[in-house]
N, C-alpha and C positions, 0 to 999 in steps of 0.2 A: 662526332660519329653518330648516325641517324642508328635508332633500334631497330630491329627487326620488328615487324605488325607480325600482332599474334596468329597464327594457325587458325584455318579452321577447325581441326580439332578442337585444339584450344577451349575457343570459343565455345564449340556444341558442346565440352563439359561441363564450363561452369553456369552454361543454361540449363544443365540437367540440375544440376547442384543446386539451383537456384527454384527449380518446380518441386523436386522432393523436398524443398525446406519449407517451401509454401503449402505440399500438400501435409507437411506434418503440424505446421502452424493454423492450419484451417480446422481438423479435428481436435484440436486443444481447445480453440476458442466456441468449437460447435460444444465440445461439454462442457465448456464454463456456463455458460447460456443456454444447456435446455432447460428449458420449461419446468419442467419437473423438479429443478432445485430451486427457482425463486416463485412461478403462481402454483396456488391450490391446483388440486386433482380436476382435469376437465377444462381447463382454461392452458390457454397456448399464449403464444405471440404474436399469433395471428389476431387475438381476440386484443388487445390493445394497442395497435396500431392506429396511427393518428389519423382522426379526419378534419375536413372542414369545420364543422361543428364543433367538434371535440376534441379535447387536447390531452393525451396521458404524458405520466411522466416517462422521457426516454434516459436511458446511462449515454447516450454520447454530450444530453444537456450539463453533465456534472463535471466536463472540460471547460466548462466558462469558470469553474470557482476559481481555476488555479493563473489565470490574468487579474483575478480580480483580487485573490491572496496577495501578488504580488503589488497592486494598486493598495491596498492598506497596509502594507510594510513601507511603502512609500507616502502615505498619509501619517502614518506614525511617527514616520522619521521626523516630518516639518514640523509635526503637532507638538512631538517634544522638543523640540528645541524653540518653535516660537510660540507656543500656547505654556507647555507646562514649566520648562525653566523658570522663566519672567515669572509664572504664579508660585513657583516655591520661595523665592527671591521676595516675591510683595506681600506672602502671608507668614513669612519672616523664619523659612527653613534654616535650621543652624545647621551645620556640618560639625561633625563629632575635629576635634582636631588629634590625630595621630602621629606617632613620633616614626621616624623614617629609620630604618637599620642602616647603622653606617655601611659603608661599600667594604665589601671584604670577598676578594674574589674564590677563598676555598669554600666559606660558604654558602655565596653565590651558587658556585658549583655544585655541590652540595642537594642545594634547595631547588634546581632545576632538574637534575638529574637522578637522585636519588629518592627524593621524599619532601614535604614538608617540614614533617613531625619527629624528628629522628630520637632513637630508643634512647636508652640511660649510656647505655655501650657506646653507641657512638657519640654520644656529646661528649663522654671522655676524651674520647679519642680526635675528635675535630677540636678540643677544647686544647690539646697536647698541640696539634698541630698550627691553632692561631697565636700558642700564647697566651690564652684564655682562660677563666674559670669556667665550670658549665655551666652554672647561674647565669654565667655572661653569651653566653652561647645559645643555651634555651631562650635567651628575652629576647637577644638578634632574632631568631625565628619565627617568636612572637610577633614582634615587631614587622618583621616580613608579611608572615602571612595576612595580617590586618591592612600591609600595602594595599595588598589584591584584592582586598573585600571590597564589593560595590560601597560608592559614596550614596549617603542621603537621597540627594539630589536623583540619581541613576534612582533605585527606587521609587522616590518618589512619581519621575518619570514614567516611570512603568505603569504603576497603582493608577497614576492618573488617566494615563490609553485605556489601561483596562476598563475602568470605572467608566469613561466616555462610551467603550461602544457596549458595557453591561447594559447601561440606563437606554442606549438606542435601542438596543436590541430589543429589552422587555419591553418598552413601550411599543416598539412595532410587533413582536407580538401579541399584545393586548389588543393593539388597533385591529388586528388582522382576524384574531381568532374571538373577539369578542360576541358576533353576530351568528360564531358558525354553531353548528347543534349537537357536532361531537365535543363543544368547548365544556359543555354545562351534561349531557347525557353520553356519557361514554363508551353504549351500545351505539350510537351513530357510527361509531370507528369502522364497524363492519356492514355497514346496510350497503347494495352491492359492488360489498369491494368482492376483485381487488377494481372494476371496473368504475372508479371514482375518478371523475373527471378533473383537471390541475388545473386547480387558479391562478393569474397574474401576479395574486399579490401574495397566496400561499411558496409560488417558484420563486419569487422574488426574497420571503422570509428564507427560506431555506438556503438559497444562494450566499446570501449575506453572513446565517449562523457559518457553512459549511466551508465560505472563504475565508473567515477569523481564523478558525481552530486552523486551514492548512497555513496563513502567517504565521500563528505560534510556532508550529514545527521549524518554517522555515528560519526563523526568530531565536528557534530554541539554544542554538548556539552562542548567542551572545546575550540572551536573557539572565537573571540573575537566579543562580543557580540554590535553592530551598534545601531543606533535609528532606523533603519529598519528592526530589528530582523522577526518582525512578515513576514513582505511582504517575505523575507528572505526566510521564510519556507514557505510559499504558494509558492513563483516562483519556491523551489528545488520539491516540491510536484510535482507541476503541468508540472515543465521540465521532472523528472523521469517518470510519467503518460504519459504525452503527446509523449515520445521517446518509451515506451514501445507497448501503443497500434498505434502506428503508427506503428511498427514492426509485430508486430501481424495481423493488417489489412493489411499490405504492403500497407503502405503509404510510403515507404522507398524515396521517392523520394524527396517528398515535408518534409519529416524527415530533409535531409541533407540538405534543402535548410535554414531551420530553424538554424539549427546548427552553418552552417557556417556565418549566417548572427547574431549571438550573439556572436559568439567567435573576429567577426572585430571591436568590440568598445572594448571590454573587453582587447585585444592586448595593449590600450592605457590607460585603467583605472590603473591597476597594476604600471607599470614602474609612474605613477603621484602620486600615492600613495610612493612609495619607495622613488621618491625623494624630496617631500613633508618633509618626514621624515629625509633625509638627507641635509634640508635645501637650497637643490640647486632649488633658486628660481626659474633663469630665464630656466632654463630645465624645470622644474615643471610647470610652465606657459605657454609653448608652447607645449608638450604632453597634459596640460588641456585642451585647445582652442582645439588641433586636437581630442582629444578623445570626447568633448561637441558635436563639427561636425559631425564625425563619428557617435555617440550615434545616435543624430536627426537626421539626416540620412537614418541610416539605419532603427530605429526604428518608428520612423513616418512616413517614407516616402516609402522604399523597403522593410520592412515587411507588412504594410497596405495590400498596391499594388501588390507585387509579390507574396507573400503569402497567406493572406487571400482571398483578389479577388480570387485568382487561386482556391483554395479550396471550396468557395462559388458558385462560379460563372460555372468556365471550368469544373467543375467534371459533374456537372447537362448536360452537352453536352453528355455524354454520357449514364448518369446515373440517377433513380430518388432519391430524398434523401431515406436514412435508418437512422438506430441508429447509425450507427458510423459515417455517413455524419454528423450528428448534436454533436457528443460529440467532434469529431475531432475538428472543428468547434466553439466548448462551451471552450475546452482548450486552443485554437489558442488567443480566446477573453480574456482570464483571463493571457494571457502572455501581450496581450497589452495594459491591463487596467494598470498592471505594467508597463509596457513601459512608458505610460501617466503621472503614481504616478513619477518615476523616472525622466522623464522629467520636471517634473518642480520644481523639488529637482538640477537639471544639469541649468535652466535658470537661479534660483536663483542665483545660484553661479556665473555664469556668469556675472550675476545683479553688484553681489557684486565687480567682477574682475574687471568690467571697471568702477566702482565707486574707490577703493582703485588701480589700479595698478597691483594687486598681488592674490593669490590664498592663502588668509590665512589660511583656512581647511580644511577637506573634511567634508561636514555637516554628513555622516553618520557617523562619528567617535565618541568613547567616548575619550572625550576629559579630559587632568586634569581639576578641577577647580581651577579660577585662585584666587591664596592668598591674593597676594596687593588689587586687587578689591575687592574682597569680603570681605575682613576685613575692607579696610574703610565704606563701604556700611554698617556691621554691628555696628561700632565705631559712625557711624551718626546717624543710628537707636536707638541705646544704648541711646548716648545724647540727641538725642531729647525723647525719653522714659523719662530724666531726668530733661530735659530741661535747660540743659548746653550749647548750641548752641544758640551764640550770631548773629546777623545776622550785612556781614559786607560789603561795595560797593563790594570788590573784591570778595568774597566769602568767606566762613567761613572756615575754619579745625580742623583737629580736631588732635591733640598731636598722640604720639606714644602711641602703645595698649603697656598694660602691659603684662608683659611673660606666659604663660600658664604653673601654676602651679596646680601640683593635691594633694596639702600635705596641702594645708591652701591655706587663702586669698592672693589673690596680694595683692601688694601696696595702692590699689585703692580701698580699699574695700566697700566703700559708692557705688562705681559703676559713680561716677559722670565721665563723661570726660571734661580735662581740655582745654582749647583754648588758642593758639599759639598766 
C-alpha cells in the first residue's frame, strides 16, 4: 500500500521550522564569535582575515587535529604491539605472576554488581552463603581485583607511546622555537599582536601537540586508569581548551612557550616509569631525581614567571584587559593549581627516596595488592575476632591460612587461628 506524499501544508511547516532553528542558531554562533570576547579593544575580524601574503591563524584550521588524533590512535595501536611488546620481551620485562580467584558464581555476582570491596557485614554474609570463612572470602576479592589490574607489559606499552612522542614533541619544539625572539625575550609575545602572522612550522607544532592530548581523551577509556584519574581529565580538558583558544586568539606565541615547557619534565617521567617496570633500579633512580628537578623547575619556577607573569603583566603594556585576557589567564591558573597538586605528589616521593634509598613506586600507579601482607593482616584480625591470639615478649603469629576452597569448609572450620 503506497503512502500518501505529504501536503503542502505539510511541507511549508517544516520549512518554517527549519529557518527559525537556523535563525536561532545564527545569533548564538554571532555571540560566540564577536570580537569583543577573543581580540583586544579596536581590532575586529575583519582585521585578521587572511591574505596572499599573510596567513593568521583561523578556528575552522583546528578541525584537522581531530583526523589526525584519530591517525595517532592508530599509530599507537601498531607501535605497541610491533615496536614496544618485542622491546619489553628483549629488555627482559617479568610480569608479576598472580593467583586467579577460583570461579564461584555468588561472588562473581557480587563483584560485578555490587562493589569490589565489600564491607565486614557483607563478607559475613556472602561468607554464610558460600560456605566460606571471610578470611576466604576477602582474598577471593583480592585476588579478583588484581585480575583486572593492567599487566606490566600494558604499562609498559603505554609509558613507552608516551615517551616516543614526549621526546618527538620537545625536539620539534626546540627545532621550531629555537630561532624565534619570543623563544629567549618574552616581550616579543606581544609586539603587534594580536596581528602576528602563522608559520608553517609553528601550525604544524601546534597541530601535532593539539592532536595528542585529543587521542588521549579518545584513548582515555581504555587507558590505565592512575589515582589521579580525575586531575587527568581536567589537565587533558583544560590543555586541549587552553591550545585551542590560544589559536584562535593568536596567542600562538605564549601557546608554544606552554607546550614546550610541559613536554621538558615529561622527556623524564616516561623513560622512569619503563624502567621502574623493568626493575633497573639504579637507572630508575637517577632519571627520578632528574625528572623531580626538571618537574620543579620548570613548573613552579619557569612557568610561574615566564608565563603567567608575561600574560598578566606584559600584555596590559599594550592592551587593556578583555574576555579572553581573563579566560587565557583563568586556564593558565587551573594548569598550575595542577602543577602544585602534582608537586607535591613528586616531593613526597622524593620524601620517601632519601628515606628508603630507592624509588619503590610511582604513587599514581595502580598497584597489585600485596598477598603476604594483607593476608597476615587479615589472619590477625580473624584471631583476635576469636580471640585466639596469645600475646608474647617477641610477638605473636599467627599459623599458615588454610587454602581457599569454594566446595565446603576448610580444615579450620571453627574459624579459630591456631599459634605457632
Amino acid at each position: 500500500m503506497r503512502t500518501p506524499e505529504p501536503t503542502e501544508g505539510a511541507s511549508e511547516k517544516r520549512r518554517r521550522r527549519a529557518r527559525r532553528s537556523s535563525r536561532m542558531v545564527l545569533p548564538v554562533t554571532e555571540w560566540i564569535w564577536r570580537h569583543e570576547y577573543w581580540l583586544p579593544p579596536g581590532i575586529t575580524w575583519e582585521d585578521m582575515k587572511e591574505t596572499e601574503e599573510i596567513s593568521y591563524p583561523q578556528p575552522r584550521h583546528l578541525l584537522l587535529s581531530l583526523p589526525l588524533a584519530l591517525l595517532l590512535v592508530v599509530i599507537r595501536f601498531f607501535f605497541e604491539r610491533i615496536v614496544a611488546v618485542p622491546l619489553s620481551r628483549k629488555m627482559g620485562l617479568r610480569e608479576k605472576v598472580r593467583r586467579k580467584a577460583p570461579p564461584n558464581p555468588v561472588l562473581e555476582a557480587f563483584y560485578t554488581t555490587q562493589g569490589k570491596s565489600p564491607k565486614e557485614g557483607e563478607l559475613v554474609g556472602l561468607a554464610k552463603q558460600c560456605d566460606l570463612q571471610p578470611r576466604q572470602v576477602e582474598r577471593w576479592f583480592r585476588y579478583r581485583r588484581n585480575q583486572d589490574r593492567p599487566s606490566l607489559t600494558k604499562k609498559f606499552c603505554e609509558a613507552s607511546w608516551r615517551c616516543t612522542f614526549y621526546y618527538t614533541s620537545f625536539c620539534t619544539g626546540l627545532a621550531v622555537l629555537h630561532d624565534k625572539p619570543w623563544f629567549w625575550d618574552h616581550r616579543e609575545c606581544w609586539v603587534r599582536y594580536p596581528q602576528q602572522p602563522l608559520l608553517p612550522s609553528i601550525f604544524s607544532y601546534y597541530m601535532l601537540e593539539l592532536s595528542f592530548y585529543c587521542s588521549l581523551v579518545f584513548t582515555l577509556p581504555f587507558d590505565i586508569k592512575r589515582k589521579d584519574f580525575s586531575e587527568q581529565i581536567v589537565h587533558h580538558a583544560a590543555t586541549i581548551f587552553l591550545i585551542s583558544f590560544s589559536y584562535c586568539a593568536n596567542y600562538i606565541r605564549i601557546g608554544t612557550l606552554v607546550m614546550v615547557i610541559h613536554d621538558a619534565s615529561d622527556c623524564f617521567l616516561e623513560p622512569t616509569k619503563i624502567f621502574n617496570y623493568l626493575k633497573w633500579r639504579r637507572v630508575c633512580d637517577i632519571l627520578f631525581l632528574t625528572f623531580s628537578a626538571v618537574f620543579l623547575f620548570t613548573r613552579l619556577v619557569i612557568f610561574p614567571y615566564k608565563v603567567i607573569y608575561n600574560t598578566y603583566y606584559y600584555s596590559m603594556e599594550l592592551y587593556q584587559p578583555f574576555f579572553g585576557y581573563y579566560f587565557m589567564n583563568a586556564l593558565l591558573m587551573i594548569l598550575q593549581l595542577l602543577h602544585v597538586f602534582w608537586s607535591f605528589l613528586i616531593i613526597h616521593m622524593v620524601y620517601k627516596f632519601v628515606k628508603s634509598g630507592t624509588m619503590e613506586k610511582d604513587l599514581r600507579s595502580d598497584s597489585d595488592e600485596s598477598e603476604k601482607g594483607d593476608d597476615e593482616a587479615a589472619q590477625v584480625k580473624e584471631a583476635k575476632r576469636n580471640g585466639a591470639i596469645h600475646s608474647e615478649p617477641s610477638g605473636s603469629c599467627i599459623s599458615k591460612e588454610p587454602p581457599l576452597q569454594l566446595n565446603g569448609r576448610s580444615p579450620a572450620a571453627n574459624g579459630d587461628a591456631k599459634t605457632r
